[in-house]
LOLOFI-540349 format. One line per 5 residues: their letters; for each residue x, z, y of N, C-alpha, C. Coordinates in pm, 1 decimal, decimal comma, padded with zeros to 6 digits. Atoms other than C-alpha are relative to their C-alpha. Layout:
REM LOLOFI-540349
A = X Z Y X Z Y X Z Y  ...
//
This chain:
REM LOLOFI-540349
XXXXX = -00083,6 00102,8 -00059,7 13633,0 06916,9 01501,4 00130,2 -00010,8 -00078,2  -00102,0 00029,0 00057,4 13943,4 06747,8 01403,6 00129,3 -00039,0 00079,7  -00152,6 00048,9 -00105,3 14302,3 06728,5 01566,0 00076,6 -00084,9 -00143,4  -00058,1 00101,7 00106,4 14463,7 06419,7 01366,4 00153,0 00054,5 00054,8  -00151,8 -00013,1 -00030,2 14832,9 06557,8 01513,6 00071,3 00123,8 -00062,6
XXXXX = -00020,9 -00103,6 00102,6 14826,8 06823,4 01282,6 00087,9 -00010,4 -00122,3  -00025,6 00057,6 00102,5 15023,3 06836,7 00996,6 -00057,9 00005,6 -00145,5  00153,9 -00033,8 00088,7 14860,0 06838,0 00644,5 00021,6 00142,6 -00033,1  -00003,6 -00180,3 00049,9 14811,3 07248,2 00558,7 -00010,0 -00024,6 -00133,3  00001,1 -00007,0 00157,6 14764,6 07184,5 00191,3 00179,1 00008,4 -00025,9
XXXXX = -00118,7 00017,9 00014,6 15158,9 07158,3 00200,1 00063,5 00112,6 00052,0  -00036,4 -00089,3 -00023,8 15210,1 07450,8 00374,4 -00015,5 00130,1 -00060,3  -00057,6 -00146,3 00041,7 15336,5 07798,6 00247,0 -00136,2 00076,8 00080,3  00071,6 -00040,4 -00014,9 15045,8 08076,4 00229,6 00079,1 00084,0 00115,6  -00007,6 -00067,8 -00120,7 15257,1 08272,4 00472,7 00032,6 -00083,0 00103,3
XXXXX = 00069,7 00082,9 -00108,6 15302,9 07994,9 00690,0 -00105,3 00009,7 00079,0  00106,8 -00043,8 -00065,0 15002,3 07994,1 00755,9 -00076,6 00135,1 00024,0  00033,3 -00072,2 -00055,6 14905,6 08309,6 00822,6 00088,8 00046,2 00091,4  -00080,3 -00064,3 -00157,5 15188,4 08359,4 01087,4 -00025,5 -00105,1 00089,6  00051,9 00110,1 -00128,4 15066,5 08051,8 01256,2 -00148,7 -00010,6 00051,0
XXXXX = 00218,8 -00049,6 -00045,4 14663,8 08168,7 01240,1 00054,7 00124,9 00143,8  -00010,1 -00144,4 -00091,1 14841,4 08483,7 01437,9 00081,1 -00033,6 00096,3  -00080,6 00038,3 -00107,2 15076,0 08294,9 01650,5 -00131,5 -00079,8 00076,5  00071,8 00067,8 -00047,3 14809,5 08076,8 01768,2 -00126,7 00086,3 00077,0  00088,1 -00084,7 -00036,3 14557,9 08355,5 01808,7 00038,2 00062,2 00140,6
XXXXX = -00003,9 -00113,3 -00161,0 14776,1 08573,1 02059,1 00017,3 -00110,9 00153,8  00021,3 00147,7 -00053,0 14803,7 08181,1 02235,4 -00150,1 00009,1 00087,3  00136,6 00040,1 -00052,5 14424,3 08151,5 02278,0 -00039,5 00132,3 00071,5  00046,2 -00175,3 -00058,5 14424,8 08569,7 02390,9 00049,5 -00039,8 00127,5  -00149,0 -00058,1 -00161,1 14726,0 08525,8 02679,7 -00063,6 -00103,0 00088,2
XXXXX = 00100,5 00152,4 -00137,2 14539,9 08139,4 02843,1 -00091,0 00085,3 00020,6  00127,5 -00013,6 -00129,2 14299,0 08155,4 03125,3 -00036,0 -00144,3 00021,0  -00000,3 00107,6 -00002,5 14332,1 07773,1 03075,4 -00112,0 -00057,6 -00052,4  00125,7 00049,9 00122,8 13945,1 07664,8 02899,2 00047,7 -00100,0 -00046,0  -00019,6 00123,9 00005,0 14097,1 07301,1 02873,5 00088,9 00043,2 -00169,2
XXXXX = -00045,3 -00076,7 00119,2 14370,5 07473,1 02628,6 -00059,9 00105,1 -00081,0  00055,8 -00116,4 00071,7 14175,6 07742,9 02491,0 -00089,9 -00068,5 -00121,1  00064,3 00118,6 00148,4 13924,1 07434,3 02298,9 00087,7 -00028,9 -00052,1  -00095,2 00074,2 00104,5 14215,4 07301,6 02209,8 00051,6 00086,7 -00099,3  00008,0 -00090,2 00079,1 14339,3 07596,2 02065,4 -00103,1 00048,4 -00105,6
XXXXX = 00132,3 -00057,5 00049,7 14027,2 07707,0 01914,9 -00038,7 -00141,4 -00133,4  -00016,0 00124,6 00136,8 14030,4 07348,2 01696,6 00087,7 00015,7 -00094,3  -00118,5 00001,8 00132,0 14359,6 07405,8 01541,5 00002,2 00105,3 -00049,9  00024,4 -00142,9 00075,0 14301,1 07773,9 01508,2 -00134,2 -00022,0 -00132,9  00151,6 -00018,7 00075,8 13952,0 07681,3 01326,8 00087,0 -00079,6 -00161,2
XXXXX = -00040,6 00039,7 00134,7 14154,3 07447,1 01078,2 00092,0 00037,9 -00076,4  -00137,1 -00078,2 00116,0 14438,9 07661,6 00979,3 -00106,3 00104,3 -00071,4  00055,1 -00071,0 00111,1 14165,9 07932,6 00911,8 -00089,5 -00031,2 -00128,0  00071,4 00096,5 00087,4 13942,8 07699,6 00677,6 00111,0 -00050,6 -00127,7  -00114,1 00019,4 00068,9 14248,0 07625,0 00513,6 00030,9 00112,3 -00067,5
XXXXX = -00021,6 -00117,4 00049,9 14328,4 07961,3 00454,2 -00111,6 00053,4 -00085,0  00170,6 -00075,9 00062,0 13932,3 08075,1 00350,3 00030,6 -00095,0 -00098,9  00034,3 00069,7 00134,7 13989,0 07763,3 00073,3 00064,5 00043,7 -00072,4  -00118,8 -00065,7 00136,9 14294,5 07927,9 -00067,7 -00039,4 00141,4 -00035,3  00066,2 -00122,3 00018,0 14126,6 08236,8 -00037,4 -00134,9 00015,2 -00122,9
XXXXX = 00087,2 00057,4 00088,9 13814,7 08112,1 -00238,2 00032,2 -00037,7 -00144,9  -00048,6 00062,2 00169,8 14018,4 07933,7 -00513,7 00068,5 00089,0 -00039,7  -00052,0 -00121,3 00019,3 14260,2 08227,1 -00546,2 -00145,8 00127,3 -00061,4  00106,7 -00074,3 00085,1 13910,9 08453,7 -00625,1 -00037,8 -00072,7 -00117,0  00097,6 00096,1 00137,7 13752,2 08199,1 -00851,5 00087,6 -00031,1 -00108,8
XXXXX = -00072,2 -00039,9 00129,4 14078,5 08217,9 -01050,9 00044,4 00106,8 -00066,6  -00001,4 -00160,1 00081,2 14139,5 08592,9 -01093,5 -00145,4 00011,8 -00074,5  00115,2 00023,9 00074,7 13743,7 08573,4 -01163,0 00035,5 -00030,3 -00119,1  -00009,3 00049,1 00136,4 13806,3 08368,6 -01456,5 00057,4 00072,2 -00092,0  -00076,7 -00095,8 00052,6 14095,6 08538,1 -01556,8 -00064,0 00223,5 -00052,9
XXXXX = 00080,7 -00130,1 00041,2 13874,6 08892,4 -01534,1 -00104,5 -00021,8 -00144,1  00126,9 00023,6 00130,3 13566,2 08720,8 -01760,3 00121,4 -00016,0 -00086,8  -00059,8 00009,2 00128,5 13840,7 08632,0 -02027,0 00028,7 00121,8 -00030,4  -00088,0 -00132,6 -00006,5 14010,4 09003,7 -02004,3 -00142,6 00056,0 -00062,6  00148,2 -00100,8 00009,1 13618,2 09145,6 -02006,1 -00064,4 -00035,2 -00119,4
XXX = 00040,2 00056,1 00055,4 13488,1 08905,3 -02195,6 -00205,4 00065,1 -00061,6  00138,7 -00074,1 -00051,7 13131,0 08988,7 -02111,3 -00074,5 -00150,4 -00037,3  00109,5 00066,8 00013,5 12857,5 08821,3 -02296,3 -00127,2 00051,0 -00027,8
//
């Protein structure tokens, strides 16, 4: 799912976002509210997706950086 009231995460600071994956988390722990807890559970899902892409491209460039260093053929 998608919350359009979001702002864009590509613009945001890597620790940004991870103090707002963990602010949001202890959020969806402390409700008893289900109505808020989906809602939560949407914006929590797209900050971490956000995070797993920078996480992804961040490997796939030390990677590179290792094969040049190794240089393994």
């Amino acid at each position: 799912m998608f919350n359009p009231l979001l702002p864009d995460l590509t613009n945001i600071k890597q620790e940004e976002l991870v103090k707002k994956i963990g602010e949001l988390s202890q959020k969806y722990q402390r409700t008893q509210n289900m109505g808020l807890k989906n809602q939560l559970m949407v914006i929590l899902e797209q900050y971490r997706e956000e995070y797993r892409i920078r996480l992804r491209a961040q490997v796939e460039k030390d990677m590179k950086k290792l094969d040049k260093v190794l240089n393994i053929e």
